[in-house]
GUTORDO-50921 format. One record per residue (C-alpha): z negated, y negated, x; residue in three letters. Coordinates in Angstrom, 1 decimal. Layout:
N
pt Z: Z; Y: Y; X: X; res: ALA
...
END
This chain:
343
pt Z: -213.8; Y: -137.5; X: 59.8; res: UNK
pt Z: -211.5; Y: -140.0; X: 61.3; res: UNK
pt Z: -210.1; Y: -140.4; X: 64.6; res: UNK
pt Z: -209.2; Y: -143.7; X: 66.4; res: UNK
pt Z: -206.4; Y: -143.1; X: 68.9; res: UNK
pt Z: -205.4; Y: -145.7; X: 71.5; res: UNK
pt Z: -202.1; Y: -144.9; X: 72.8; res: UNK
pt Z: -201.6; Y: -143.0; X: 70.4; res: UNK
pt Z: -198.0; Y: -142.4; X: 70.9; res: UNK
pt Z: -198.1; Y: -141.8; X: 73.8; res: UNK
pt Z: -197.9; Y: -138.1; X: 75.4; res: UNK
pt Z: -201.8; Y: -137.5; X: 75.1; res: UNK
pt Z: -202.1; Y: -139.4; X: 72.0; res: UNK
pt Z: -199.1; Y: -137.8; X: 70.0; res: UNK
pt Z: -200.4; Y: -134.5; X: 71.3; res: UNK
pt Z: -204.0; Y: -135.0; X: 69.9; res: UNK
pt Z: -203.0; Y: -136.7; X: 66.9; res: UNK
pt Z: -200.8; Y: -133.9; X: 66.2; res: UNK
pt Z: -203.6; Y: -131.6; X: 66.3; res: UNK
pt Z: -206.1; Y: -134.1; X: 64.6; res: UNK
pt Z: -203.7; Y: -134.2; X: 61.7; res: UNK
pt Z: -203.4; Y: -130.6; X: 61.3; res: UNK
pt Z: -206.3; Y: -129.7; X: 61.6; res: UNK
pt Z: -207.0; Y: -132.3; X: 58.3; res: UNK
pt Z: -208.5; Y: -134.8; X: 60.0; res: UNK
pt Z: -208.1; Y: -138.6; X: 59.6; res: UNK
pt Z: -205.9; Y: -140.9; X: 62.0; res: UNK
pt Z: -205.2; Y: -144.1; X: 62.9; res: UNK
pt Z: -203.1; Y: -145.3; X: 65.5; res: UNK
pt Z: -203.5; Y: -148.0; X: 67.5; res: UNK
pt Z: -200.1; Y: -148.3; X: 70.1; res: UNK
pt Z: -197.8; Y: -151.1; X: 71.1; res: UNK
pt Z: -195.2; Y: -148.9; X: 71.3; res: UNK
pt Z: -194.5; Y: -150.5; X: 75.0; res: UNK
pt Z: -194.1; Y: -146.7; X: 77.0; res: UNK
pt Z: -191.0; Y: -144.8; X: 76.9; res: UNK
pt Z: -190.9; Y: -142.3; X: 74.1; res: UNK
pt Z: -193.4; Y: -143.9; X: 72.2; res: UNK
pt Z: -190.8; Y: -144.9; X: 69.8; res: UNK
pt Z: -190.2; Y: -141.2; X: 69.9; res: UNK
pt Z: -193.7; Y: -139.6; X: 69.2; res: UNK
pt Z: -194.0; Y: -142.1; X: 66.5; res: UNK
pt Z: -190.9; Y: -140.7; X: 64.1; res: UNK
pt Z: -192.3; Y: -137.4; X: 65.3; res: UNK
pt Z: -195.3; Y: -137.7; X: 63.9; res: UNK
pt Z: -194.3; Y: -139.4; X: 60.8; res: UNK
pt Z: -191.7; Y: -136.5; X: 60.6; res: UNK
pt Z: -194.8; Y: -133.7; X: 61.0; res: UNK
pt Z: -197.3; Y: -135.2; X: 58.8; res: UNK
pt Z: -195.6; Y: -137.8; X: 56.7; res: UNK
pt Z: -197.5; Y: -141.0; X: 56.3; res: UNK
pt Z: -200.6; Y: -139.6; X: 55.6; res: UNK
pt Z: -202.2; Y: -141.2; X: 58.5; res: UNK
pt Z: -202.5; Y: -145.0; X: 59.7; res: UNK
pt Z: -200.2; Y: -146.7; X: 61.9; res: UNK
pt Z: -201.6; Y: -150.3; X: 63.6; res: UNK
pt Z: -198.6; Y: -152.2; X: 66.3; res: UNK
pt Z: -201.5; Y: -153.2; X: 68.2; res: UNK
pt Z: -201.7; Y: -154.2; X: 72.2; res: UNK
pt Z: -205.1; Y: -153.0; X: 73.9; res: UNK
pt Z: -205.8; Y: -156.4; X: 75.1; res: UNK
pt Z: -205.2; Y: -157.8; X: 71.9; res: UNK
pt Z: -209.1; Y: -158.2; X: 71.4; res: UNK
pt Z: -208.9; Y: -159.5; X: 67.8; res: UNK
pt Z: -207.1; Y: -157.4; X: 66.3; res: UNK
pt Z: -208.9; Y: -154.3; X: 68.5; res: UNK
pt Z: -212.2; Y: -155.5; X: 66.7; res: UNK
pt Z: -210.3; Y: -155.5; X: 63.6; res: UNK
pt Z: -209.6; Y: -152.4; X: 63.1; res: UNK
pt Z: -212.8; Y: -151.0; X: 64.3; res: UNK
pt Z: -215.3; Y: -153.1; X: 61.9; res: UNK
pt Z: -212.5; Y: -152.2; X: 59.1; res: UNK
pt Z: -211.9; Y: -148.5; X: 59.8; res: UNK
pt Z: -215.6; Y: -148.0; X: 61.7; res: UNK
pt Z: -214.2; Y: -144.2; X: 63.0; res: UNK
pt Z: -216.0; Y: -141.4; X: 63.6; res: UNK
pt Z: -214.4; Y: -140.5; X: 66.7; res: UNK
pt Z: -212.0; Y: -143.1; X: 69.4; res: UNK
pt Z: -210.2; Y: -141.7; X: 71.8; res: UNK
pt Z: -209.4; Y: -144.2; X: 73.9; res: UNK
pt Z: -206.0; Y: -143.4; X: 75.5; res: UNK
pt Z: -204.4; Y: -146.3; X: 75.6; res: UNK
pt Z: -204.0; Y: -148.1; X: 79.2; res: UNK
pt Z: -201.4; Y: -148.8; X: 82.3; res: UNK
pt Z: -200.9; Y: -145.0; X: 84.1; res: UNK
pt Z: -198.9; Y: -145.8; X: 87.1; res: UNK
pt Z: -199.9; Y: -146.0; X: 90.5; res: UNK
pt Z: -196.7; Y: -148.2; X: 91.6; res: UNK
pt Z: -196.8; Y: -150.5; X: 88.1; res: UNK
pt Z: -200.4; Y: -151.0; X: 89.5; res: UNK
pt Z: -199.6; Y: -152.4; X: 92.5; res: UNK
pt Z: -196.6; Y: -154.4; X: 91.8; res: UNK
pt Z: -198.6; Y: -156.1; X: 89.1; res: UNK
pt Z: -202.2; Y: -155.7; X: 89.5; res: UNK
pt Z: -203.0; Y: -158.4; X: 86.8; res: UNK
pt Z: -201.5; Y: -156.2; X: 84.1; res: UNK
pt Z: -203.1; Y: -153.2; X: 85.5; res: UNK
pt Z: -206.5; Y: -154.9; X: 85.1; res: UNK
pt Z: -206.1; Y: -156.5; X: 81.8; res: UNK
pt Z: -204.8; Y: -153.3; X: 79.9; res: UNK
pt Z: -207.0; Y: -150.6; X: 81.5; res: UNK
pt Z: -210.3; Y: -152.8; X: 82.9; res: UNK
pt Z: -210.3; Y: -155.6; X: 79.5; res: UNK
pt Z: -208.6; Y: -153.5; X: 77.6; res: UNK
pt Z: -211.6; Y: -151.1; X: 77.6; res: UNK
pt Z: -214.2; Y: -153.5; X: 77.9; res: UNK
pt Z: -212.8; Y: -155.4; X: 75.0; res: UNK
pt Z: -212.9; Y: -152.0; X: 73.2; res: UNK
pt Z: -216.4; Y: -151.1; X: 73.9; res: UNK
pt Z: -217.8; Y: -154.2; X: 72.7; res: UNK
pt Z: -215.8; Y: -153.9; X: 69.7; res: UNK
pt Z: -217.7; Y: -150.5; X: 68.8; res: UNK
pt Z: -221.3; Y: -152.2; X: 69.8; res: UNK
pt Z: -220.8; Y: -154.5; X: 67.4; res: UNK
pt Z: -219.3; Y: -153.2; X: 64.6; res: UNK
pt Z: -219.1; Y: -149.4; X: 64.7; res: UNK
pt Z: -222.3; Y: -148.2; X: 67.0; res: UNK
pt Z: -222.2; Y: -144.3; X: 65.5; res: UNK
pt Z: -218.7; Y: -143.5; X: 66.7; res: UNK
pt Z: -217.8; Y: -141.5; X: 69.6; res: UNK
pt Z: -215.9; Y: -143.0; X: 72.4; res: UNK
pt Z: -213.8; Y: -140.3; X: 74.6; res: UNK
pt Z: -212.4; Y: -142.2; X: 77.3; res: UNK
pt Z: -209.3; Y: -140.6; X: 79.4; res: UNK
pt Z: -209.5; Y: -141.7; X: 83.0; res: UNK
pt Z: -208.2; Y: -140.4; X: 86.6; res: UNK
pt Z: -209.3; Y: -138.7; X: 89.8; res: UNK
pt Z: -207.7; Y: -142.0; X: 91.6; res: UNK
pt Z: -211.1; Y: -143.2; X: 91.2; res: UNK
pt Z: -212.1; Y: -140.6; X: 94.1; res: UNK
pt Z: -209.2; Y: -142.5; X: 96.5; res: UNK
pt Z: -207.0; Y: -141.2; X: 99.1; res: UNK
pt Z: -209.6; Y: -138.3; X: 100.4; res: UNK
pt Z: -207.9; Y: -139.4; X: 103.5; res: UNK
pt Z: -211.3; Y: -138.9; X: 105.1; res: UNK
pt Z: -211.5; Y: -134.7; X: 104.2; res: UNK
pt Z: -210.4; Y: -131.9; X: 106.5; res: UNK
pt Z: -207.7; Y: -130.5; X: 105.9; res: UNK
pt Z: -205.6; Y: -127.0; X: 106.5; res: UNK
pt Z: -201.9; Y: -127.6; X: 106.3; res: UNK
pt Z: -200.2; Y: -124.3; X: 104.8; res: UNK
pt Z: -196.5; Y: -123.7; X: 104.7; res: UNK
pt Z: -196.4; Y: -124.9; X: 101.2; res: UNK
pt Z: -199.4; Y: -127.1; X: 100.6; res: UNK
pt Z: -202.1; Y: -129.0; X: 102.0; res: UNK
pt Z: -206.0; Y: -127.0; X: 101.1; res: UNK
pt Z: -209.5; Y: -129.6; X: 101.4; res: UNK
pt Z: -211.4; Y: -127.2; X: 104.1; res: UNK
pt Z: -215.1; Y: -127.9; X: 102.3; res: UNK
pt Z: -213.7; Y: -127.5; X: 98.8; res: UNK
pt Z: -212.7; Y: -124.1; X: 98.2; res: UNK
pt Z: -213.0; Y: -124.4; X: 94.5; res: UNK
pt Z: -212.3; Y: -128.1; X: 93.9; res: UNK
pt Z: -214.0; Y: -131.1; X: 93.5; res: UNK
pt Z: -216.8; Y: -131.7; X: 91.1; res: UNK
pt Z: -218.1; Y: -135.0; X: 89.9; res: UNK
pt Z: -220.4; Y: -135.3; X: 92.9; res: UNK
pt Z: -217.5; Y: -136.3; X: 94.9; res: UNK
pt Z: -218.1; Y: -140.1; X: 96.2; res: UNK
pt Z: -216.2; Y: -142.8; X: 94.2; res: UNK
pt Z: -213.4; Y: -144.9; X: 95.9; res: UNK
pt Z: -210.8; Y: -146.9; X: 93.8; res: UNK
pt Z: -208.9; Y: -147.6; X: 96.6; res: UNK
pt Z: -205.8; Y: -149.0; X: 94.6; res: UNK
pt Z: -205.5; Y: -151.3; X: 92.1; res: UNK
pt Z: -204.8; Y: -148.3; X: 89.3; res: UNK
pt Z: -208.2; Y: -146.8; X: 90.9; res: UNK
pt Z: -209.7; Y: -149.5; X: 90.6; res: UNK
pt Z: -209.4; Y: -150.2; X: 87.0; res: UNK
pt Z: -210.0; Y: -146.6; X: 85.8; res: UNK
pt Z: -213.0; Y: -146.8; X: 87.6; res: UNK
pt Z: -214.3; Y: -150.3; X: 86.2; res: UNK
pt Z: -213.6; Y: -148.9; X: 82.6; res: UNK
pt Z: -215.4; Y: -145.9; X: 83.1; res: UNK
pt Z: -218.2; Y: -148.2; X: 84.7; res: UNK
pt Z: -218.6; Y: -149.7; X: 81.1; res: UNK
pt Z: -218.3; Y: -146.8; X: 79.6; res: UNK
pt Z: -221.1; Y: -145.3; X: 81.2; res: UNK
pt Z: -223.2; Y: -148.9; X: 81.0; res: UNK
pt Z: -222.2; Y: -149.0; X: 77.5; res: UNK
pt Z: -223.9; Y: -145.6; X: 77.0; res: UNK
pt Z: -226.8; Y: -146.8; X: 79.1; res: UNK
pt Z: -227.6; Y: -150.1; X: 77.6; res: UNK
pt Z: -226.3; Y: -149.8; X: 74.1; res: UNK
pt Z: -226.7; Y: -146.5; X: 73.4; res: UNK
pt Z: -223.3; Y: -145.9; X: 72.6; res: UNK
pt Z: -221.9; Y: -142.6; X: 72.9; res: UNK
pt Z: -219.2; Y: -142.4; X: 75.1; res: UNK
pt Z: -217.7; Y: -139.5; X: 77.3; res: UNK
pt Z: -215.1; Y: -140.2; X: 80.6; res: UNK
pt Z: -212.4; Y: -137.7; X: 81.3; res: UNK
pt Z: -211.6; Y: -137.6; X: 85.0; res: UNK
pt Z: -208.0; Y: -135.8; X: 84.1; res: UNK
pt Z: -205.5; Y: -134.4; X: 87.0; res: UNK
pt Z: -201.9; Y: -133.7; X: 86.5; res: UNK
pt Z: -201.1; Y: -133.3; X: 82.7; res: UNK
pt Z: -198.0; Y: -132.5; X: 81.6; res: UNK
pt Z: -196.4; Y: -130.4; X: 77.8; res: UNK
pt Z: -194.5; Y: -131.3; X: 75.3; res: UNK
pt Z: -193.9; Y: -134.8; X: 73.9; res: UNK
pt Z: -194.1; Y: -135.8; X: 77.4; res: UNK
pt Z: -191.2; Y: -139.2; X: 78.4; res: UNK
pt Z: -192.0; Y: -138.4; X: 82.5; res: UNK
pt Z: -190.6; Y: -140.8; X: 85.1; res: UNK
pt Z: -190.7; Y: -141.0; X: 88.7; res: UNK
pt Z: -193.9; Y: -142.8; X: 88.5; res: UNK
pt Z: -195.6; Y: -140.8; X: 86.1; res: UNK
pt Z: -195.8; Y: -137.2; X: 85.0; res: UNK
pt Z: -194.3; Y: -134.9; X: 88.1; res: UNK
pt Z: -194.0; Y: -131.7; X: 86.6; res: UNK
pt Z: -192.1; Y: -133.4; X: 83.5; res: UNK
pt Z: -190.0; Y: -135.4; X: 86.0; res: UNK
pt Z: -189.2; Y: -132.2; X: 88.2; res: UNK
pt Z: -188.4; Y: -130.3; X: 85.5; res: UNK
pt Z: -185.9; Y: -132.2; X: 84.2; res: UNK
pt Z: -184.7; Y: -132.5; X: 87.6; res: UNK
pt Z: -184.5; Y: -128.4; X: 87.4; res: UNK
pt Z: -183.0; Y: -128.7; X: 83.9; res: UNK
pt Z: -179.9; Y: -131.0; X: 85.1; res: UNK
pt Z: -179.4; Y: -128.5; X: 88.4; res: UNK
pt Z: -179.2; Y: -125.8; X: 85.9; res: UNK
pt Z: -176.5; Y: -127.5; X: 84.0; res: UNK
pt Z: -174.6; Y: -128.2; X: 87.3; res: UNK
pt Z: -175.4; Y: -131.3; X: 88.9; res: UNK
pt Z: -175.4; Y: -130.8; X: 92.5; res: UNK
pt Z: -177.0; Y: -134.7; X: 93.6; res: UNK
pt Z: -180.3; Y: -134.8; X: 95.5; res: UNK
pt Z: -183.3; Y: -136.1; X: 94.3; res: UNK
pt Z: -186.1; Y: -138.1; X: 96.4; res: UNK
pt Z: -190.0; Y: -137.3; X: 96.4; res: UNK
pt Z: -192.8; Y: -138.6; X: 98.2; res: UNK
pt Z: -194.2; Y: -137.1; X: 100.9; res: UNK
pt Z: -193.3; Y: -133.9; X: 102.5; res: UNK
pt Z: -193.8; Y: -131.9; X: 99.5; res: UNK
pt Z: -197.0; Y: -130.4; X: 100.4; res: UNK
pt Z: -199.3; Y: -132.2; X: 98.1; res: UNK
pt Z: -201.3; Y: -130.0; X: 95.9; res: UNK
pt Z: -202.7; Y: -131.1; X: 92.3; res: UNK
pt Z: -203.9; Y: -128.9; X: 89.4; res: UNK
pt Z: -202.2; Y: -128.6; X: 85.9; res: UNK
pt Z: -203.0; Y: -128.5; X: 82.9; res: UNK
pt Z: -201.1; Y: -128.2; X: 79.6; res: UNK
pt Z: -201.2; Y: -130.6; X: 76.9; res: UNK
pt Z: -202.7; Y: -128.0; X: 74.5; res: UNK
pt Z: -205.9; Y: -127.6; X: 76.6; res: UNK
pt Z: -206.0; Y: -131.1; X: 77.0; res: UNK
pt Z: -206.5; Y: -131.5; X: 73.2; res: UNK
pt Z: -209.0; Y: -128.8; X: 73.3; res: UNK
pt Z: -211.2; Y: -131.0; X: 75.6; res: UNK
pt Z: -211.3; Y: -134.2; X: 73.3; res: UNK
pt Z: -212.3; Y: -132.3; X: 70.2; res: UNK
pt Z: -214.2; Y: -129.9; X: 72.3; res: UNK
pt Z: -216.7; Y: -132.3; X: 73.8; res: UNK
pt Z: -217.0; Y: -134.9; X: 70.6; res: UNK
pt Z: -218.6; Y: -131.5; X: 68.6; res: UNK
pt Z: -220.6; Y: -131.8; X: 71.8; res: UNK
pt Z: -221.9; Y: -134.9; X: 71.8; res: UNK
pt Z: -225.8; Y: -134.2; X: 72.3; res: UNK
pt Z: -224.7; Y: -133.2; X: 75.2; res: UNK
pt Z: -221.7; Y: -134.8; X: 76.9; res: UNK
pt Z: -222.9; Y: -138.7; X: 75.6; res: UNK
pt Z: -223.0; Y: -140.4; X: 78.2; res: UNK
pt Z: -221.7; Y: -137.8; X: 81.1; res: UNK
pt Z: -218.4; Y: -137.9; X: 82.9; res: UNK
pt Z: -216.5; Y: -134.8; X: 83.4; res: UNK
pt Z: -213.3; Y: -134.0; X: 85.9; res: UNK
pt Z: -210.7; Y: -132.5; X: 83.9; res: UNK
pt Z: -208.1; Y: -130.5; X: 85.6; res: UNK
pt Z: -206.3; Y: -126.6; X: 85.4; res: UNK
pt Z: -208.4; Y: -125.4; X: 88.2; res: UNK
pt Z: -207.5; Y: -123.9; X: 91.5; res: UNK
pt Z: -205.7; Y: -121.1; X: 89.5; res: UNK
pt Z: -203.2; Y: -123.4; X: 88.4; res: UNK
pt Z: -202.6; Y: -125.8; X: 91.1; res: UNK
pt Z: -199.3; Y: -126.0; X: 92.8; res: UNK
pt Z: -197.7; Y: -128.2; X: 95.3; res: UNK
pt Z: -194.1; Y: -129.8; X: 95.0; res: UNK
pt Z: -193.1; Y: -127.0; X: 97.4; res: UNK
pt Z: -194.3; Y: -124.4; X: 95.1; res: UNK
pt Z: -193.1; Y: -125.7; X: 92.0; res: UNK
pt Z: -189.8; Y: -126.1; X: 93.1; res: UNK
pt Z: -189.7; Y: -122.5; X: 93.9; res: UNK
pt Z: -191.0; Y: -121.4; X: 90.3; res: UNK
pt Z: -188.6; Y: -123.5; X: 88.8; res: UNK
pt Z: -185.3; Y: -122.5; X: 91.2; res: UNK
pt Z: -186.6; Y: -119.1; X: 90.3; res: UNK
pt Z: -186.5; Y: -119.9; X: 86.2; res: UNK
pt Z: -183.2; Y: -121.6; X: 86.4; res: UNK
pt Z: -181.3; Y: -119.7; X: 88.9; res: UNK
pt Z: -180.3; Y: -122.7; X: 91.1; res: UNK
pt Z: -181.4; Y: -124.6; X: 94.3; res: UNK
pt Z: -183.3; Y: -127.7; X: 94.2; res: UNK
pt Z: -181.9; Y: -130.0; X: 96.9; res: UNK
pt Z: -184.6; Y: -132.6; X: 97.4; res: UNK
pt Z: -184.8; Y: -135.3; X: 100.0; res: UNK
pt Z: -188.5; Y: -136.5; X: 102.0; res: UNK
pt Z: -189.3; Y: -140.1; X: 101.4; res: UNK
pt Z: -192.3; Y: -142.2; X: 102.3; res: UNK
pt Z: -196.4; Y: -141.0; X: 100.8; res: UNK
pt Z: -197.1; Y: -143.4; X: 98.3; res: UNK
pt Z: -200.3; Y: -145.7; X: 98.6; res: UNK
pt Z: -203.4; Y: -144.1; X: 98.7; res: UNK
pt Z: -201.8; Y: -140.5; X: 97.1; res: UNK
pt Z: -204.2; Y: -138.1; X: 97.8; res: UNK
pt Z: -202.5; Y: -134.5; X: 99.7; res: UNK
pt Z: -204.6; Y: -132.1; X: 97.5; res: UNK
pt Z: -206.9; Y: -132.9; X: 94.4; res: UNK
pt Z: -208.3; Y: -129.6; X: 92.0; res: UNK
pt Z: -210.8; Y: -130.4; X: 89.9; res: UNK
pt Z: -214.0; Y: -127.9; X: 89.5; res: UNK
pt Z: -214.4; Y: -127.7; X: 85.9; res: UNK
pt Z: -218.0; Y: -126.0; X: 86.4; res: UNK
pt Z: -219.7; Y: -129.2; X: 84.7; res: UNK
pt Z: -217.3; Y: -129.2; X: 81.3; res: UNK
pt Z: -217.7; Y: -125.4; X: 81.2; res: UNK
pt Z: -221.6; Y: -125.5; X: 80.8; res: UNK
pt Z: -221.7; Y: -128.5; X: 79.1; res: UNK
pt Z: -219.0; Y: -127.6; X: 76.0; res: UNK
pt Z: -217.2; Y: -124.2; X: 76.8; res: UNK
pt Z: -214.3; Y: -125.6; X: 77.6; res: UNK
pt Z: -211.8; Y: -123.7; X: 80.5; res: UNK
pt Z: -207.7; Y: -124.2; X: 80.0; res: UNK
pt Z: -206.4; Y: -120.9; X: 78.7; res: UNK
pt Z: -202.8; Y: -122.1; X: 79.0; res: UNK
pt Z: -201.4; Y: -121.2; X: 82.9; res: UNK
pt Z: -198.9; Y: -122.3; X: 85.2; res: UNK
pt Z: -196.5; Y: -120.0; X: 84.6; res: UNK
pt Z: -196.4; Y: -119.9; X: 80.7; res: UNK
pt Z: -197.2; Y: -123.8; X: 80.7; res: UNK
pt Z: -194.0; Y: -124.4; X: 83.0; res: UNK
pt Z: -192.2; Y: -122.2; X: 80.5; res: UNK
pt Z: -192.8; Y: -124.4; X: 78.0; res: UNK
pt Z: -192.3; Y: -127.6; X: 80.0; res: UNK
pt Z: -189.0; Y: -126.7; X: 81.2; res: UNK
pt Z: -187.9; Y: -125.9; X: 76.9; res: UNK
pt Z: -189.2; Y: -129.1; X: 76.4; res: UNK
pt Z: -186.9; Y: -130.4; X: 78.3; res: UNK
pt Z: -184.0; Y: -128.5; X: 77.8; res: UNK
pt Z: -184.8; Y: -130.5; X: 74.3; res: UNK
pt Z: -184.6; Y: -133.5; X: 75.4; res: UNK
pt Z: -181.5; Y: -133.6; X: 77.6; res: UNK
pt Z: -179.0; Y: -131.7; X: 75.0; res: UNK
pt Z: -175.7; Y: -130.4; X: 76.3; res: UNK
END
């Protein structure tokens, strides 16, 4: 069987490609190589599994060479992976945010109408579709922020509100995903995903927290005494989930596919893993044996102060629950990047 990955490496792709390969499965690649560590995950990969898999340069918008590929490889599966993650990128340059994760998709889509109508699309999108929440109740804890009416998190009943440009592209893709499905029978499936984060992650500021902070942790465990800026007063609560449950989730629900064509699914570590900055920084001053010095800056646009998902819908629908928690996750996160910041 072969799998189609967009972005493929990129943290999520190199991750699932990894396992794809592995497990004996077909690949081909489609990346532009444009993200940090791309570069990276590539050589990785090639240095894993040889070149016993396809490699195509290819830019998401590109449309011609998209269609390309998918009337000349006609895949099984495409995860589609590919696409603009950050909230700031977004809004300093809402054009490129559209074209690479609203056209980029569409674009995509149309492709597999055409030309490959069996395959499977698996689409990875956000819970920035939902918004701010700045509407909820909310108790504020000493450590993090809790939604009063959503003791276990929020399922996919949750009213939709792309309230930033990044929101609002994930949520126009998904929109064709799901019209797709609808008009053209094609079978897609849309990942609402919350914080992700393992190895083969490049995090930044913008993107990938507990990668970022870990690093941060890493460098204050080597010494360095400089502190570091978030947003917010810390308080913020998301759920994680490792990269190794993510994978289980793409090749979980395509074996699924009577079932989960068509659906949309929020993807997240649960209430059982969720953490606020305030507790994470705690976890990791405990694992390194230093202080995190960390100074308050301003919320970011539309951040949201507490997002779990409720996984109930994926659970029923495929089997799938993360089996990888915080604490062992974090573990590995902070190894990771150990790694990549040698002494």
């Amino acid at each position: 069987m072969t799998w189609m990955i967009t972005g493929g490496c990129g943290f999520v792709g190199a991750n699932l490609a990894d396992a794809m390969l592995a497990a004996g499965e077909d690949v081909v690649i489609l990346d532009n190589l444009s993200r940090a560590g791309s570069r990276d995950n590539l050589f990785w990969l090639q240095s894993r599994h040889g070149h016993d898999w396809r490699f195509e340069p290819i830019d998401i918008r590109d449309d011609k060479e998209v269609s390309r590929c998918v009337r000349d490889i006609r895949p099984a599966v495409v995860a589609h992976l590919a696409g603009q993650v950050a909230m700031t990128t977004s809004l300093a340059n809402p054009r490129l945010d559209f074209e690479v994760n609203a056209l980029g998709t569409f674009q995509l889509l149309d492709a597999v109408r055409i030309h490959s109508p069996d395959s499977i699309v698996l689409y990875s999108s956000t819970n920035k579709v939902y918004g701010s929440l700045e509407n909820l109740r909310y108790h504020e804890k000493p450590t993090r922020y809790e939604a009063a009416d959503y003791p276990d998190g929020f399922d996919e009943t949750l009213p939709l509100d792309g309230s930033s440009p990044y929101g609002c592209s994930k949520l126009c893709a998904e929109q064709y995903c799901r019209d797709f499905s609808r008009a053209f029978g094609v079978r897609t499936v849309v990942f609402r995903h919350s914080s992700m984060y393992g190895g083969r992650q490049f995090a930044t500021f913008d993107q990938g927290w507990i990668g970022w902070f870990c690093g941060k942790a890493v460098e204050a465990e080597r010494g360095a005494e400089d502190a570091f800026s978030i947003s917010g007063n810390g308080k913020q609560v998301r759920d994680v989930l490792h990269a190794d449950d993510l994978v289980r989730v793409y090749r979980m629900a395509s074996d699924r596919i009577a079932t989960t064509a068509g659906k949309i699914y929020n993807i997240g570590g649960g209430m059982a893993n969720s953490l606020s900055l305030i507790e994470l920084f705690d976890r990791l001053e405990r694992r390194v044996g230093r202080t995190l010095r960390y100074r308050c800056g301003p919320w970011r646009a539309a951040d949201q102060k507490a997002f779990v998902a409720d996984g109930g819908r994926a659970l029923a629908d495929f089997g799938w629950r993360p089996l990888v928690d915080a604490s062992t996750g974090l573990e590995r996160m902070l190894e990771w990047s150990r790694e990549m910041q040698p002494q």
